[in-house]
Each structure stands twice: as C-alpha cells, then as structure tokens.
C-alpha positions in Angstrom: 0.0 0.0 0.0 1.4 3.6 -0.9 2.4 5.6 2.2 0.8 8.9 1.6 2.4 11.6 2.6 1.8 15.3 2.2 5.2 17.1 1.3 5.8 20.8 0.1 5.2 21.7 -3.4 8.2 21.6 -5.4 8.1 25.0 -6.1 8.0 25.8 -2.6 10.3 23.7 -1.8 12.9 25.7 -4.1 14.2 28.1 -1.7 16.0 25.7 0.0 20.0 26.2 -0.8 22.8 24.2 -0.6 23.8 20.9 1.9 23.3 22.2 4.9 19.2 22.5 3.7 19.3 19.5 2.3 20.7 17.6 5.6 18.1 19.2 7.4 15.9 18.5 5.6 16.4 14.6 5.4 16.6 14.6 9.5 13.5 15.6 9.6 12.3 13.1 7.5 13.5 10.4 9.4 12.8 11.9 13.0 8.6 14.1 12.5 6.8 12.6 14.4 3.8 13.4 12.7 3.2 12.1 9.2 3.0 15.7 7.0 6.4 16.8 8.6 7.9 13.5 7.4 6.7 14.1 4.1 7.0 18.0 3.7 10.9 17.4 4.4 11.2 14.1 2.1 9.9 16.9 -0.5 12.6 19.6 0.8 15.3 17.7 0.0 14.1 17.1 -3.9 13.0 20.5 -3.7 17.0 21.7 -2.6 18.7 19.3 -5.3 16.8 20.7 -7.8 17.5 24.6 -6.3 20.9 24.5 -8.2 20.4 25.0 -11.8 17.3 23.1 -12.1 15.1 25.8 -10.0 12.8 27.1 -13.4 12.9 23.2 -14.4 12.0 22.2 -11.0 8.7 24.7 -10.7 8.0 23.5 -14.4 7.7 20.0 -13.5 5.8 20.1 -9.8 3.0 22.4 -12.3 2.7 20.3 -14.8 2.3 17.5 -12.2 -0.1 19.2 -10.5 -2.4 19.2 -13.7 -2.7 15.2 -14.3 -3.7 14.8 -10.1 -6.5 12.9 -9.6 -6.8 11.7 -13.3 -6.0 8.6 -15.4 -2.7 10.6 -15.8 -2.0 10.5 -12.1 -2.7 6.5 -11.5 -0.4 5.7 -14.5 2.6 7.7 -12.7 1.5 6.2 -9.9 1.8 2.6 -11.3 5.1 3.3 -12.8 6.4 4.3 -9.2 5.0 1.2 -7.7 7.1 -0.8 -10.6 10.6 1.2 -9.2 9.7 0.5 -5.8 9.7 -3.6 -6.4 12.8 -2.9 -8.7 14.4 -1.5 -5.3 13.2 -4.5 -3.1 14.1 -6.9 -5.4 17.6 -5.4 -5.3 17.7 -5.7 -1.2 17.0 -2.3 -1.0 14.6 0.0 1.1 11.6 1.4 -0.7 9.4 4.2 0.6 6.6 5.2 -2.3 5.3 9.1 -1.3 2.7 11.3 -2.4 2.9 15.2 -2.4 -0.4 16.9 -1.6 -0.7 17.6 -6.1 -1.1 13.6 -5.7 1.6 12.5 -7.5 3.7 9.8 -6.3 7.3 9.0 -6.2 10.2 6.7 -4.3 12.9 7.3 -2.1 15.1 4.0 -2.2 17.8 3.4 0.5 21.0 1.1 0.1 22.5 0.6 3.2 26.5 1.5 2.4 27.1 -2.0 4.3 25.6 -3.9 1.7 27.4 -1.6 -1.1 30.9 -1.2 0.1 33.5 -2.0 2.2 34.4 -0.3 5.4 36.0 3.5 4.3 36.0 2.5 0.7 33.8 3.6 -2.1 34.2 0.8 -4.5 31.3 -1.2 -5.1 31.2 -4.6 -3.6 30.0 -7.2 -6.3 27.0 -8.2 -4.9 26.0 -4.4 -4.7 26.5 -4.1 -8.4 24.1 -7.2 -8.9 21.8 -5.4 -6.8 22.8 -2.3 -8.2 21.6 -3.8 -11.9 18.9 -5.9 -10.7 17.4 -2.2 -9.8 18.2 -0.3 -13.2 16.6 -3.2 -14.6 13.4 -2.5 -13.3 13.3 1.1 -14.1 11.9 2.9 -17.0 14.1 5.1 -18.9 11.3 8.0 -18.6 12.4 8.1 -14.7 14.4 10.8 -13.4 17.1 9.7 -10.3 18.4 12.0 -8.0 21.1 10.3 -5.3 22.3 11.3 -2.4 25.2 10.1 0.0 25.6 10.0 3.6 28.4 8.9 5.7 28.4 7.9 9.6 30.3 10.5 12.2 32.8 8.1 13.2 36.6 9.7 13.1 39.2 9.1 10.5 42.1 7.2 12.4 44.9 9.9 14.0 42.3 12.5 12.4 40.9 15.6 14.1 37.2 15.9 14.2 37.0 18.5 11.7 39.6 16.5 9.4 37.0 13.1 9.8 34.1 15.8 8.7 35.9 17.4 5.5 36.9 13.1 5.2 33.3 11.9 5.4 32.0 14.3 3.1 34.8 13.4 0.4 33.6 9.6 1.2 29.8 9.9 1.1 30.4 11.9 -2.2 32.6 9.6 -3.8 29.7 6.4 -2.7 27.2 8.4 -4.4 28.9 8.7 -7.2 29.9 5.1 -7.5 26.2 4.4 -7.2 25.5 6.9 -10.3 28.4 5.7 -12.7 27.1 2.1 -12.1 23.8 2.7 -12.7 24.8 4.2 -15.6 26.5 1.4 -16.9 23.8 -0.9 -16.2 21.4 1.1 -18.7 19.6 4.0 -16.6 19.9 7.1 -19.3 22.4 9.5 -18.4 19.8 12.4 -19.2 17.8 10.7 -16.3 20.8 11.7 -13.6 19.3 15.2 -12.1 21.6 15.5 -9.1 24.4 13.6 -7.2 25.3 14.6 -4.3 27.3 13.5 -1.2 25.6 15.2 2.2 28.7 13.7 4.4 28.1 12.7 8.3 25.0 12.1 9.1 23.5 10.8 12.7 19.8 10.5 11.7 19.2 7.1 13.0 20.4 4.9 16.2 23.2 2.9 14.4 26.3 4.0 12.6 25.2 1.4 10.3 22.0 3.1 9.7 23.8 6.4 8.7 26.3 5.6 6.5 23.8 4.9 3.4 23.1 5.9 -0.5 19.6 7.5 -1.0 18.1 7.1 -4.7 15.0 9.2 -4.9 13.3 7.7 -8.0 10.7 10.9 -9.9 8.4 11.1 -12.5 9.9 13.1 -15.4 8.5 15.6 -18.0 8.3 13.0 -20.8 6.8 10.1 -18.0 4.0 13.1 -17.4 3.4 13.8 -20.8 3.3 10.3 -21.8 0.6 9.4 -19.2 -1.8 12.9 -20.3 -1.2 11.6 -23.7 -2.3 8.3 -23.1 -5.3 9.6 -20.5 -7.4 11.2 -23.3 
C-alpha cells in the first residue's frame, strides 16, 4: 500500500539552498513525528537538489504534475512508481513510495552502504553491483534519479574531528557517485541523472550502520508526465 504523505510543493520547496538544507531536511524526514512533517521534508530535500540550476525546471515540473492529479494521468505515474519501488526491493534495498499533496507519487530508495561497500571504501562490492543492476533493470528510462550520500560521524584514524568531517563528506560523495556511474552502466539514461550529491556525516538514525547509506530518490519526469496525459485522453 502507498504511504501517503503530504510534502511541500516543489516550487516551494525551491528556496531551499545548498547541503546544509538538504541535511536538514532529510533529519527531519526520518525523525517528524507526525506524518505531513515527514513528508514535507522528504519533499525539501528534492526541492533543494533541484535549487541549483534546475530551480525554473523544477517549478515547471511540480506544475505540470499538479495538472494530471486525480486523473487517469496520475494513477499511471502512480503505477510506474510502484514498478521502481519492487525494482528497489528486489535489489535488497529500502523502498518508501510518497505522495505530495498535487497527488503524484514518487520513491525514495535506500541502500545501506554496508551492503554496497566495504568499510571506508567507495568501491562497489560485487553483490552491490548485482543489486545495483537488478534495480536499473526495473526502471523505466522516462524516470528521473536523484542520489544522495551520507556517511556515519565516526573519526578518520589519528584525524581531528574537523579533518573526519571534511573526510566523510569526500567519502559519502565519492559512494554516491559510485552508485551513479554504475547505474549508468547498467542502462539507466544519463539524461535521467538530475543531481548527485554526497551530504557527508550524518546521525539521523540509532546505528552508525543506519547512517552511512546511498539514498536514490526515483521521480516522475516531464516526458513520463506527458506520456501518461497523452495516453489519458
């Protein structure tokens, strides 16, 4: 069943700048206790990847969402996202299907870094790139990705605090990147890569485990929308 959750318009969402906003905002994802803030900062942190250069592109796309809600248009999306969220569990992967409050839905997919890497190292184990390509397989190529790294908080070895920070960031940026390439490689479109982007140390959840993880938020994208009004009428 699809969690729905209401999150801020995209639009809305654009004024939101930089890492810091998007770190924010995904801590408050995982730790509202209500449902809408959950949701409303799941859509911040879309809404600050696509602040960079993608802010007119960004608006564009949450309006011309917010024209096939509610219609034929909307539960074709809809079953699209449910195919990318199986594609993500059948990969041993996390798989969280959202709905803004336009009623459009779309995934956030977590791979836990354990099962992707090795310990400080941003090479892909082989399992994760069979995982990694049992989930490109089950995408569409009219589905935009945007991923995002985080690493845990635990110190670099005879490293300062601030040295581990700078260190972590490098690391989570580098394992989102790894997840990108191979994606890549294993068929999803490069035009379908909006942002990659490594948020560094994160301490979200109870486990270091927990917060050392690669967050693939899977979105409708303008040709996905205008397919499904097309094929509405």
């Amino acid at each position: 069943m699809k969690t729905k959750i209401t999150a801020l318009l995209l639009s809305a969402a654009l004024v939101l700048s930089g890492c810091q906003a998007i770190q924010n905002a995904s801590n408050k994802a995982k730790l509202g206790t209500g449902i809408g803030v959950g949701g409303a900062a799941v859509g911040a942190v879309l809404g600050a990847l696509l602040g960079g250069s993608n802010k007119g592109k960004g608006a564009a796309i949450g309006g011309a969402i917010g024209a096939v809600a509610g219609t034929t248009a909307g539960l074709i999306i809809g079953n699209k996202m449910d195919k990318a969220k199986k594609a993500a569990e059948l990969a041993n992967a996390e798989a969280e299907v959202y709905q803004n409050e336009q009623g459009y839905d779309y995934v956030k997919v977590t791979f836990p870094s354990g099962l992707l890497f090795g310990t400080g190292k941003d090479a892909l184990t082989a399992a994760a790139k069979q995982d990694l390509a049992t989930f490109a397989n089950g995408l569409t190529s009219d589905m935009d990705l945007y991923i995002v790294g985080f690493s845990d908080t635990q110190k670099f070895k005879g490293r300062t605090a601030s040295e581990s920070k700078v260190l972590n960031k490098e690391l989570s940026e580098k394992r989102a990147k790894s997840v990108g390439n191979y994606l890549a490689t294993a068929g999803v479109p490069s035009k379908r890569f909006k942002a990659i982007e490594g948020m560094g140390e994160d301490s979200t959840y109870p486990t270091l485990e927990q917060n050392r993880r690669v967050e693939v938020y899977v979105y409708p994208s303008e040709d996905m929308i205008e397919a499904a009004q097309k094929a509405a009428k």
